[in-house]
Structures are given as C-alpha cells and as structure tokens.
C-alpha positions as CSV (number, residue, x, y, z in Angstrom):
1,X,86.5,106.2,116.5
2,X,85.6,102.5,116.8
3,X,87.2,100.1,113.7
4,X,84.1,98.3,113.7
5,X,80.5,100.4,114.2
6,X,77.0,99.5,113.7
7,X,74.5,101.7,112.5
8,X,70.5,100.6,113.4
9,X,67.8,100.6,110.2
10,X,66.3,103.5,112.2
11,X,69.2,105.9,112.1
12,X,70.2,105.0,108.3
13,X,67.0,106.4,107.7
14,X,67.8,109.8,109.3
15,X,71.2,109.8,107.6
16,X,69.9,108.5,103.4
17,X,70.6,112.3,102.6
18,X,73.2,112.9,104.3
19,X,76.3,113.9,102.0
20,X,79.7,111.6,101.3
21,X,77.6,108.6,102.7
22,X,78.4,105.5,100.3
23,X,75.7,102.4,100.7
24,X,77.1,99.0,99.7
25,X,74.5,96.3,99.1
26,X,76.3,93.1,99.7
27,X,73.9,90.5,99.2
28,X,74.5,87.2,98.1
29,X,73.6,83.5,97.9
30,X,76.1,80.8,98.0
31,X,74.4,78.7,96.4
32,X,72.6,80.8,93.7
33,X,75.7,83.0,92.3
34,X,73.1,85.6,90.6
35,X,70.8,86.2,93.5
36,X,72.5,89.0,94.9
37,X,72.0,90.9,91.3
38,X,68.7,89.9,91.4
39,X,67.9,91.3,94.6
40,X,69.6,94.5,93.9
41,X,67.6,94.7,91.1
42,X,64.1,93.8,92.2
43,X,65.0,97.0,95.2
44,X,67.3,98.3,97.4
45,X,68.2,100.9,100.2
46,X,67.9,104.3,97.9
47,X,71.8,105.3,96.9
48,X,72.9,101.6,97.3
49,X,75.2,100.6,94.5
50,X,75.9,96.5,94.5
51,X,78.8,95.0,95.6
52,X,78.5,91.1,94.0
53,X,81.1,88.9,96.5
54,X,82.3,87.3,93.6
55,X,83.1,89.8,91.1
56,X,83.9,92.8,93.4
57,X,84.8,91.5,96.8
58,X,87.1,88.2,95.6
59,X,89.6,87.5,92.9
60,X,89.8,84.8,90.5
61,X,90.0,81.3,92.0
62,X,93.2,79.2,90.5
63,X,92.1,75.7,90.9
64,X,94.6,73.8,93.4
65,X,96.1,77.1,94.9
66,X,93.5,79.5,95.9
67,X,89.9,78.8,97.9
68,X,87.1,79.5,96.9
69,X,86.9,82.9,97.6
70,X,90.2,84.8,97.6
71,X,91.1,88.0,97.9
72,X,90.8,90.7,94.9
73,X,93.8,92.3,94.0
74,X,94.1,95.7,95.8
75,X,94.7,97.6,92.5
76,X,91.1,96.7,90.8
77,X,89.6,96.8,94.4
78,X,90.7,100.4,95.0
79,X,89.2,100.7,91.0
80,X,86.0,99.9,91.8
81,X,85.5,101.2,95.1
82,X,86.1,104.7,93.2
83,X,83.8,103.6,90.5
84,X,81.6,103.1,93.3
85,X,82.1,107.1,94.3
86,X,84.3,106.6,97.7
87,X,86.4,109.1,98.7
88,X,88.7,109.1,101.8
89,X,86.0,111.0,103.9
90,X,82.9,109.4,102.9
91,X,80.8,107.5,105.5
92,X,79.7,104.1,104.0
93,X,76.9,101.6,105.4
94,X,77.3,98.2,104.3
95,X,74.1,95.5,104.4
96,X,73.1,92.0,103.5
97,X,69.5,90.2,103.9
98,X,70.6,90.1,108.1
99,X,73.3,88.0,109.2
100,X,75.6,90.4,107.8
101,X,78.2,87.9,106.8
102,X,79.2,89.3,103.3
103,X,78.4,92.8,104.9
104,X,81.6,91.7,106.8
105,X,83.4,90.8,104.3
106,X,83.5,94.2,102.7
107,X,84.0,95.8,105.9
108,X,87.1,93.7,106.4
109,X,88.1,94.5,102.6
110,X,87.9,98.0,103.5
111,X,90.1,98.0,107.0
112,X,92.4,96.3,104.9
113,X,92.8,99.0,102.4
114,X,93.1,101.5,105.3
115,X,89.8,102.5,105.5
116,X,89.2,102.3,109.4
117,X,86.8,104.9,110.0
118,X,83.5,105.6,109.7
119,X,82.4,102.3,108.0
120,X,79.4,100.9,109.7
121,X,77.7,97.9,109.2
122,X,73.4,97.9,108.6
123,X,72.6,96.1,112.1
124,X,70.3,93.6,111.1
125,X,70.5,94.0,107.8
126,X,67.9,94.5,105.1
127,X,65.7,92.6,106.7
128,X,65.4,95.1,109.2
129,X,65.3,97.8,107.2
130,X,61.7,96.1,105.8
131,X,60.6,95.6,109.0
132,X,61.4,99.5,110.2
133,X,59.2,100.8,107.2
134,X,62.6,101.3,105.5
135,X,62.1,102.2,101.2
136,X,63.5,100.5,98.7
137,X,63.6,101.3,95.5
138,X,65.0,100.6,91.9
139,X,66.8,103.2,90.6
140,X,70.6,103.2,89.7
141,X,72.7,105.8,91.6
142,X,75.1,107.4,89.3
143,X,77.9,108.9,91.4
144,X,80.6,110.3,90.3
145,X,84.3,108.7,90.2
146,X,85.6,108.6,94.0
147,X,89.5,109.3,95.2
148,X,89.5,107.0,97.7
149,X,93.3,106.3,98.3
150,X,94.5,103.2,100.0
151,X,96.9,100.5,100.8
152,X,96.7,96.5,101.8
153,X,98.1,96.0,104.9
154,X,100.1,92.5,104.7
155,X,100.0,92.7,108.8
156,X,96.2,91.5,108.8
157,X,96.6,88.6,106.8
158,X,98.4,85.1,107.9
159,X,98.9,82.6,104.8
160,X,98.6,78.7,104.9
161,X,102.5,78.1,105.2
162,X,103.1,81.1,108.3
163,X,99.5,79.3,109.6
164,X,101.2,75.3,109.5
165,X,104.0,76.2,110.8
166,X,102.1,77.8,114.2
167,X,100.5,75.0,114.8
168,X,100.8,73.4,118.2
169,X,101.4,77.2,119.3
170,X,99.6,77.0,122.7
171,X,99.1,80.7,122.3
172,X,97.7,81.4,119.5
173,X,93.8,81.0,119.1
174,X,92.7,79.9,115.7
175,X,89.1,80.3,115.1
176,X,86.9,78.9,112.7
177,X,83.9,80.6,112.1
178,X,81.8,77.6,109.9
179,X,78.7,75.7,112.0
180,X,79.8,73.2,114.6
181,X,78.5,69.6,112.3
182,X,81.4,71.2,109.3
183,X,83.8,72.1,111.9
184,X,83.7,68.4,113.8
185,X,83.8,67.0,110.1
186,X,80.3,65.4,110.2
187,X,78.8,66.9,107.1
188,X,80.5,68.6,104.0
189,X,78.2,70.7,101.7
190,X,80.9,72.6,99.7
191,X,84.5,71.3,100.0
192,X,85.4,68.0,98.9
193,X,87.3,67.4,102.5
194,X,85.6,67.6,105.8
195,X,87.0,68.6,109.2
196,X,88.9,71.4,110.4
197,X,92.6,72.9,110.9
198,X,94.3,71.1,113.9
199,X,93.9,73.3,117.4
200,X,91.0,75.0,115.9
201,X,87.9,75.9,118.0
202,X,84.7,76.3,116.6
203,X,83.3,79.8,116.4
204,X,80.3,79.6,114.7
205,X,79.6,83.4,113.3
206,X,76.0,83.0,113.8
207,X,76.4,82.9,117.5
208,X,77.6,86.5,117.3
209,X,73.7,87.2,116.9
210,X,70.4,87.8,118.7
211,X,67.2,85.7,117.7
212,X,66.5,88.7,115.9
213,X,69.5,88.7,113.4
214,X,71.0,91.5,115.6
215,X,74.3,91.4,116.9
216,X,74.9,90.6,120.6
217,X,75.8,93.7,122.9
218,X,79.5,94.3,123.2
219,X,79.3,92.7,126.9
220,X,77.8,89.5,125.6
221,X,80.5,89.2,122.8
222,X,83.1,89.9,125.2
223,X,82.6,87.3,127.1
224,X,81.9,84.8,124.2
225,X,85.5,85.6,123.1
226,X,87.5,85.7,126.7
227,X,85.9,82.2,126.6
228,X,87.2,81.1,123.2
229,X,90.2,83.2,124.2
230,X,90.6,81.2,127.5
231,X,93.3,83.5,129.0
232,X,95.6,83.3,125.6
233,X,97.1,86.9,124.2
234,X,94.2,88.3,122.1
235,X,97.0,89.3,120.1
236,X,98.1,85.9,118.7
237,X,94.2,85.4,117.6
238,X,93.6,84.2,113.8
239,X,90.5,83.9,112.2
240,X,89.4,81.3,109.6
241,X,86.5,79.5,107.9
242,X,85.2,77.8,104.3
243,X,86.3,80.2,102.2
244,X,87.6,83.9,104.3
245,X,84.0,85.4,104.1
246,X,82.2,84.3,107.9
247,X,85.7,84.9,109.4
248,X,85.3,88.5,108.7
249,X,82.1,88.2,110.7
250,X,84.4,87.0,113.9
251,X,86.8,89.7,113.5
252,X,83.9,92.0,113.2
253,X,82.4,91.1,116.2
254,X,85.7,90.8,118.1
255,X,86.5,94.4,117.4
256,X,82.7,95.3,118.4
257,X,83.7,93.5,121.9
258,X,87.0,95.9,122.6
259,X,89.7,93.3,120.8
260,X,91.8,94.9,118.1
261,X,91.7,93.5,114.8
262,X,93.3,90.4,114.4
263,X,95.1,88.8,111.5
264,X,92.8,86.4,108.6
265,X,93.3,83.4,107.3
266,X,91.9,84.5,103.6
267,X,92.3,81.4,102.0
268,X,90.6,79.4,104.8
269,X,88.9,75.6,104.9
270,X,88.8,75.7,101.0
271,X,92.0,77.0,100.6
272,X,94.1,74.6,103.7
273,X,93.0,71.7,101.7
274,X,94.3,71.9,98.4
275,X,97.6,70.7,99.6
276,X,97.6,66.9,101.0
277,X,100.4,67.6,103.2
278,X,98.5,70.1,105.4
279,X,97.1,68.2,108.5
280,X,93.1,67.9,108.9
281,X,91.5,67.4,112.0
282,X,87.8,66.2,112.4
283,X,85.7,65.6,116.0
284,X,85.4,68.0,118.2
C-alpha cells in the first residue's frame, strides 16, 4: 500500500461508518492561534476529533534553540493519538480548510511513528467536503482509549549540524517549500531573518495543487520533482521550510509521485537561524 494516499470528499462519505476509521481535523491559522478550535467547534466532519498544530502536532519552542514549530516528543504524541482512539489497524483521514498543509503535517507525524498505512489525506480538504454536500456537525466523538503502538524513526529526520555540514553536496537536493518572495529573501512576515539555506531551491508547496485546491496527478508531480531533482539521487533529497509544517506537504506529494520518503529538516527557516554562524542565502 502506498505511504502517501488520498481519499476524495466523495468516498469519505461512503466510508463515515465505516469501523476503525480515525478522522483528524487539522485546521489551523498561523496567524490566529485559536482558529482551528474555533472551527472545530462551530462544525466538523462527523467523528472528527481535533488535532490543534500547536498543542498536539509540535512541542514546546525553547527560544534560541528550537523553530517555531518543533517536533512533539514521541512519548506524549503516541498519548494522545490513543486518547484520540487509534489503534494499529485503524484507517485515519486527515483534513484542513484545502491546501492540506497541516493535514501533512500529521500525516508526516504519523509515518514517523511507524504508521505507514492506510492514512489518507482529505483531497481538497474541508472545503471540498462543503462543496460535495458533505455534513458537518457539532458533536464531540467520545472514543475509547486506542493501542496504537509506535516508534520515531531518527532515519527521516536530518538536524541543522548533519544539514551544514552537507552543504555544497552537489548531490543532495534541499528543498524549501515557503513561497518564492520569502525564499529569494524579499519579504519576511514571521522570522526576524530573510532568505534561505545556501543550495536551496524553491519548492513552493502550493504548486503541488490544482486551481481547485486539489493535488496535481501523480504524472504532473513527477515531473515537477525530476525537475527540481535535475538528475540528482532522489535518495539524497531533504525537505525544509519556515518552521517543518509546508515541508511535510513536499514530502507528501513526492511520495504521491512514486519517490520514497525522504528525510525532514524539522527545525527548518526558523530553526537554521537562531545560530549566527549558520550561512543565509537570499536571491534567487
């Protein structure tokens, strides 16, 4: 079975009764830190339970270490994933308002712990779940603990130090999956530094959709990737952007196009500039 899977707003529908299928409602506003819970609350997919990105799907940030978003500790992770009712066999759709890019994220937490199958990701997202006539609803599932059992694997993770001392590697791709005007430097919202990680390419995770908010076909993604690829190994491939959250987007959609999984850069943009010594590139 395919690591990365997308399920359409259409055949959710046909599967809401289904048994052992977990629902994850990952929404969540950057720049309104209660929106997601708001959201939830106002109506939902039946089933879903919430998953906030910053209390569930990241740990505590340590001003001058970490970035902004890094990862939870596998321990309370694997906690509330059972609180949330997952057991090894369930099934478990995972949605956003569209893009899908904190959708992702939990999907790559997931694959992380070991949970490579049968985790799909809501195709368009909430948003087309309104527009297929899809329900929502307020009430609060209640499920009972899960035994969902599960390790981190260290293999799918590169940190800042193994990450500078690649660099000027002429095989290794290093993606960055923030908007081209942050990538070249030219406009800073968030971090206090612009620019980008020297050798980067920009891999804006957007581009990995329709003008629909679906995701390409896996021929189309293919060959947006041999391109960023450009005949390097697909196997020397890292993935990186603000904060560890779009990247998960990239990796996504490279595993959607027929590439294994390839390693993350959690800690990112936000994370790479913390320390003075670590190079900064800006331009294209």
């Amino acid at each position: 079975m395919p690591l990365a899977q997308l399920i359409s707003a259409a055949q959710l529908q046909r599967r809401l009764d289904a048994p052992n299928l977990l629902i994850l409602d990952c929404r969540f506003a950057l720049d309104d830190l209660t929106y997601g819970q708001r959201s939830y609350a106002d109506g939902h997919i039946p089933g879903a339970q919430f998953a906030d990105l910053q209390r569930d799907l990241s740990g505590p940030i340590h001003r001058g270490i970490t970035g902004r978003h890094p990862l939870p500790e596998p321990t309370q992770l694997l906690s509330r994933l059972r609180d949330w009712g997952l057991h090894n066999h369930n099934d478990v759709v995972l949605y956003d308002d569209g893009p899908g890019a904190f959708a992702a994220r939990a999907w790559w937490l997931l694959a992380w712990l070991g949970k490579s199958e049968g985790v799909y990701l809501l195709d368009g997202g909430l948003k087309a779940w309104r527009e297929a006539g899809g329900a929502l609803t307020q009430d609060l599932p209640t499920p009972p603990p899960g035994m969902f059992s599960g390790s981190a694997d260290a293999r799918l993770l590169v940190s800042a130090a193994q990450l500078q001392q690649r660099l000027g590697d002429q095989q290794m791709t290093l993606l960055d999956a923030r908007g081209l005007p942050r990538f070249r430097g030219e406009v800073e919202p968030i971090d206090p530094v612009a620019g980008h990680i020297p050798g980067a390419q920009c891999a804006a995770f957007t581009d990995n959709l329709d003008s629909d908010g679906h995701f390409l076909s896996p021929k189309q993604l293919r060959q947006r990737f041999d391109a960023q690829l450009g005949g390097r190994p697909a196997s020397e491939l890292v993935a990186y952007c603000g904060s560890g959250v779009t990247a998960c987007h990239n990796l996504f959609a490279l595993c959607l196009a027929g590439y294994p999984l390839a390693p993350l850069y959690a800690g990112s943009w936000s994370e790479w500039i913390t320390d003075p010594a670590r190079p900064v590139a800006t331009g294209d």
